[in-house]
N, C-alpha and C positions, 0 to 999 in steps of 0.2 A: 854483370859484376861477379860472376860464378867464379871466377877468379883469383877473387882479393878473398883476403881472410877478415875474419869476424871483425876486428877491428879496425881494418883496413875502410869496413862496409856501415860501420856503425859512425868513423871520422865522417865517411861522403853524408850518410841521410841526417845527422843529428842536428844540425843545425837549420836545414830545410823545413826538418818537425818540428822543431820548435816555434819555429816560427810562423808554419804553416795550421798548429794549436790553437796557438797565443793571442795571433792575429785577428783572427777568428773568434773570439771570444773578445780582442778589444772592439770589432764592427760591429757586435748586438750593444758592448756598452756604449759605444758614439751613436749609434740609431736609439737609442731609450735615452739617451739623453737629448735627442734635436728633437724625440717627442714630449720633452716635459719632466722628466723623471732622472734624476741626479741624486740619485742613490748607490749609481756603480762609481760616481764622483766622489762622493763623501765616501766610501771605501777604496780610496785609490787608484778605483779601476779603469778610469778612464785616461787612458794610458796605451800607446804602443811599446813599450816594455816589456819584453816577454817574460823578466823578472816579475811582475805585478801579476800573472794570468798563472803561474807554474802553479800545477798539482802533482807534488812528488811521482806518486806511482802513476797514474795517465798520463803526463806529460814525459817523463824521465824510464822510469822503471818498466810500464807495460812494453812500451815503442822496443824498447832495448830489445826487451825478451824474443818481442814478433820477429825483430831484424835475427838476433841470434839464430831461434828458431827455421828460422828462413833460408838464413848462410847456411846452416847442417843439412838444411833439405835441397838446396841447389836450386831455389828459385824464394826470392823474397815474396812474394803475392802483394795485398793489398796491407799496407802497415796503417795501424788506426792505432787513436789516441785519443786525451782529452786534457783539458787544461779546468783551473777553479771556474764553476759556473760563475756567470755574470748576475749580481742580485739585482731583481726586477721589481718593483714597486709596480703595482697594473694601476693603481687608484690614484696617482700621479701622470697618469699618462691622459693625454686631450681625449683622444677618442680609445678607447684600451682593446675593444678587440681590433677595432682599424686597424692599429700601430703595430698591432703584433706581428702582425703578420711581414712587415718593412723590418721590423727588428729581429723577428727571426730569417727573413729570407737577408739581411746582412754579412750575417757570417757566412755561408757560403758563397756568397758574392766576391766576399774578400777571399776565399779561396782560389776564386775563378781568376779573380785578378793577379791574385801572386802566382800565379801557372804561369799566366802569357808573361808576366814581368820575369819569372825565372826563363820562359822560352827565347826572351831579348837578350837574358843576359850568356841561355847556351851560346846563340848565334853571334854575340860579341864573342865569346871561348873561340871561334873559329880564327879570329885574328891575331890572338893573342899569343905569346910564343909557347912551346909546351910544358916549361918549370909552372907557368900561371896556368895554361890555357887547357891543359887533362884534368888536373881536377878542379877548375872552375866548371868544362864537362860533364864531368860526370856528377857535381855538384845540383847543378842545374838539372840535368835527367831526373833526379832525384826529387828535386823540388815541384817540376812538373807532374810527376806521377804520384805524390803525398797529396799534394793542392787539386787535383781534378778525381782524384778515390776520398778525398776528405767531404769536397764540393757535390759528388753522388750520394754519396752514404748519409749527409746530415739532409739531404732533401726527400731521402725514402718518407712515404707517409705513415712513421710511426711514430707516437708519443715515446721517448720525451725530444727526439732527434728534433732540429732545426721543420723538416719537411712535414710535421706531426703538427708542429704549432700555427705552422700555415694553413695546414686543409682545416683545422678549428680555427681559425679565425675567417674560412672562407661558408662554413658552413651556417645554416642559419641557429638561433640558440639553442632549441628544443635539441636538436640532432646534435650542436657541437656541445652540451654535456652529458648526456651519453655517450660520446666521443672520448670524451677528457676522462671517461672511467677506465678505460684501456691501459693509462697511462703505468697503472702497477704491473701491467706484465709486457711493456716495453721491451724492455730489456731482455725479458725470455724468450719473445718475439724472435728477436735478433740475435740472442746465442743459440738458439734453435736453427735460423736461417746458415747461420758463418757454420755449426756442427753438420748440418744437413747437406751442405756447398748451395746452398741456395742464394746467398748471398753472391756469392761468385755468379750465379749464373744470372742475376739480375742485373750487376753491376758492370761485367766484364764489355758485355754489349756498348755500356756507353759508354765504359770509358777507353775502348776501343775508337769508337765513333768522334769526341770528343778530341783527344790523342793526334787521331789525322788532321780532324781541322784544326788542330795548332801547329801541327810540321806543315800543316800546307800552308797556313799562313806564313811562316816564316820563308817559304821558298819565294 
């Protein structure tokens, strides 16, 4: 898409993000609720609505910037985001560190699935005539590479990412709270890694790897 211009490139991904956010954060609120805990219900949250998940600046405003930022530099990279946390209740939940771990490996499940669902609908773009079928395209390209860098990055093993709350609910107690004290430099963790390109060099690998085996599925 070096092509189009900023807005041109912000129409294709903006809806993809969104959805690719939003969704994401309704699969932890449907998995904390089949285990018990109806607290993202009694907040609205239990919802496919991307309206009910939007966090102005992570959903809207950051994405923007990455896309802008991206179009000036003549290659998008990995555009990340976030949407409002999903509120978790652990003391409601049947078995609470079991469940976490389902409820966090949720959301990027449902990242994993709206890839292949956006790679069905490239492969419908091929039939389609070109007024629908370019930018259902390039629509779809889009969708698939938001949903499978969305689906890598929340499984990395850091607090507070999705993959963070899984290795603490696989570890045993003594080690997974000393674990869970990480969790305040998270985040430094990970602007450290994306300033460093370290993230790129962990991520690129698979979602290279990943990437293939979905166009090879589709042939």
């Amino acid at each position: 898409m070096s092509n189009f211009s900023t807005i041109q490139t912000i129409a294709v991904y903006i809806l993809p993000l969104i959805f690719a956010i939003t969704l994401h954060e309704a699969a932890h609120a449907f998995a904390a609720y089949r285990f018990g805990d109806n607290t993202a219900q009694q907040s609205g949250r239990l919802s496919f609505n991307p309206i009910k998940h939007i966090e102005l600046f992570g959903t809207i405003i950051f994405p923007m910037i990455s896309i802008v930022l991206g179009s000036m530099s003549g290659g998008l990279g990995f555009i990340f985001g976030w949407a409002k946390p999903v509120p978790i209740n652990y003391s409601k939940l049947s078995n609470p560190k079991q469940n976490l771990l389902w409820i966090a490996l949720a959301g990027p499940l449902a990242n994993l699935i709206m890839a292949f669902i956006w790679a069905l609908i490239l492969k419908f773009s091929f039939y389609a005539n070109n007024y629908f079928g370019v930018p259902l395209y390039l629509m779809a390209q889009a969708g698939i590479s938001i949903n499978i860098s969305l689906f890598i990055l929340n499984l990395l093993p850091v607090l507070p990412l999705d993959g963070g709350r899984i290795l603490f609910s696989l570890l045993p107690p003594a080690q997974a709270q000393s674990y869970a004290k990480t969790e305040q430099y998270g985040m430094w963790i990970l602007l450290a890694l994306l300033m460093l390109g370290g993230l790129n060099f962990i991520m690129q690998p698979l979602y290279s790897g990943l990437m293939n085996v979905i166009f090879t599925l589709l042939n």
